[in-house]
C-alpha positions in Angstrom: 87.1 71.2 99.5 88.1 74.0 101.1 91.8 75.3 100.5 92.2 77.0 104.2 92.3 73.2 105.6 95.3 72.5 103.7 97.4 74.2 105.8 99.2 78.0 106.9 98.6 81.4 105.2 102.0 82.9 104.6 100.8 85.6 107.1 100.1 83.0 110.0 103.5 81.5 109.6 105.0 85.0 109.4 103.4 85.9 112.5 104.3 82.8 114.2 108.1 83.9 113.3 107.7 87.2 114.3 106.2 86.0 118.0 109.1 83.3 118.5 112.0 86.3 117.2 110.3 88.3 119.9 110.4 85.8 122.6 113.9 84.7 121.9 115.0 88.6 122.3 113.5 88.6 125.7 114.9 85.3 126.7 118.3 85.6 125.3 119.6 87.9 127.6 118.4 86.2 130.9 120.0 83.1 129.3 123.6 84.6 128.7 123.0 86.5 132.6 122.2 83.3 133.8 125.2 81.3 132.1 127.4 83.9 134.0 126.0 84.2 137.4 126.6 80.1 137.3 130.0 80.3 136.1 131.4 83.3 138.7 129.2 81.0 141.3 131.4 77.8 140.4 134.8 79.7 140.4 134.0 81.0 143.6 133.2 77.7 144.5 136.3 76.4 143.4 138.5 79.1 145.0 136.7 78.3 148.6 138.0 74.6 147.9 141.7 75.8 146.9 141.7 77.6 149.7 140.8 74.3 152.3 143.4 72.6 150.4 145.8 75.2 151.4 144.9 75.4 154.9 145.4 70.9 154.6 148.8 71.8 153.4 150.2 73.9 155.9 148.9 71.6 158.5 150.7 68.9 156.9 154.0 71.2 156.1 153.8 74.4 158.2 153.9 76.3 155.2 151.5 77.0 152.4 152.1 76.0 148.3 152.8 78.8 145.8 152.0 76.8 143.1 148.4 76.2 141.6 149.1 74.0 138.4 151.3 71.6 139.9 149.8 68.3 141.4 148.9 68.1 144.8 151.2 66.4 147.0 150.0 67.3 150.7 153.5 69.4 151.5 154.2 73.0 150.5 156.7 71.4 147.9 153.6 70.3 145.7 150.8 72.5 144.3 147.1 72.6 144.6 146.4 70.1 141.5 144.8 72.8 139.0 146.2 71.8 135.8 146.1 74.7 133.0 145.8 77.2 136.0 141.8 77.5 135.1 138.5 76.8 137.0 136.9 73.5 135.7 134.8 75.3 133.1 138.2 77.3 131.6 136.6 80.9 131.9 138.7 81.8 135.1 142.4 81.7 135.7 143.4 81.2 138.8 146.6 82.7 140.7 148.1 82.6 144.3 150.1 84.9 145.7 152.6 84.0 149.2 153.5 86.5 151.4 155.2 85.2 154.1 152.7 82.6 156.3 149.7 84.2 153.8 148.1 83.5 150.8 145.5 85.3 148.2 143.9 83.0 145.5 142.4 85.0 142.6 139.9 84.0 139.9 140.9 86.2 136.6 138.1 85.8 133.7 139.5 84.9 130.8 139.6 87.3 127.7 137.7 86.0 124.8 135.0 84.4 127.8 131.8 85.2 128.4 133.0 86.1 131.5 135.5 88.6 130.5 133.8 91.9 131.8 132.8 90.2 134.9 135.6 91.3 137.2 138.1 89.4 139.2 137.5 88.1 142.9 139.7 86.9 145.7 140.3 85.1 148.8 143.3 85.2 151.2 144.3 82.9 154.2 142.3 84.9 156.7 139.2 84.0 154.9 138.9 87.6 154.0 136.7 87.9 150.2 137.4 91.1 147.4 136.1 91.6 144.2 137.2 93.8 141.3 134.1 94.5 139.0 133.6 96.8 136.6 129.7 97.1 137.1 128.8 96.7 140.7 125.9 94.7 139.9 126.9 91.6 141.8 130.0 92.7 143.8 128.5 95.0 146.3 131.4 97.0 149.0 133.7 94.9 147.3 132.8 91.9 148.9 131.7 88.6 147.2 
């Protein structure tokens, strides 16, 4: 009987090791890019939406709400129904700022995230976009 049939050389299990360690070093990256482009894409997503919810307020109210946590109501009195202040996935925090008959709704990565070094983005009531990043590979003249 021939031993070889019996199974792997320690080499040809070494070098099937060596093949998957290189393979997950090239996918790892692209992974974790990936995982971030999706989650910036789904709090920008979610800041679009807080923003139509604000304009559905101050059609109901006149006015817009300064509040983001609290539940929604309809009226300027209530909030925008973000409990915890976060996007859905919790690597964002969400703010609003009034001024006057305006509004900006900003999307803060949380520290600790994989987001964190991903920059913060806006939107106001004029529909205008910003983004703060501190590589410019996805926010480009400071638009998102």
């Amino acid at each position: 009987m021939d031993r070889r049939t019996l199974g792997f050389t320690l080499i040809e299990v070494m070098v099937a090791v060596v093949l998957i360690a290189i393979l997950a070093a090239i996918a790892y990256p692209s992974y974790r890019d990936y995982i971030i482009r999706s989650s910036r894409s789904a709090a920008q997503s979610e800041l679009v939406e807080l923003s139509s919810v604000q304009e559905k307020i101050y059609l109901n109210s006149n006015g817009y709400t300064g509040d983001v946590a609290s539940g929604y109501n309809g009226t300027s009195a209530g909030g925008l129904g973000k409990t915890g202040g976060t996007t859905a996935d919790q690597k964002y925090v969400l703010s609003l700022a009034l001024s006057g008959q305006s509004y900006t709704l900003t999307a803060t990565p949380v520290a600790g995230s994989t987001q964190q070094a991903d920059g913060t983005f806006s939107i106001a009531s004029d529909g205008s976009r910003t983004c703060a990043a501190p590589t410019p590979k996805w926010c480009t003249n400071a638009v998102w």
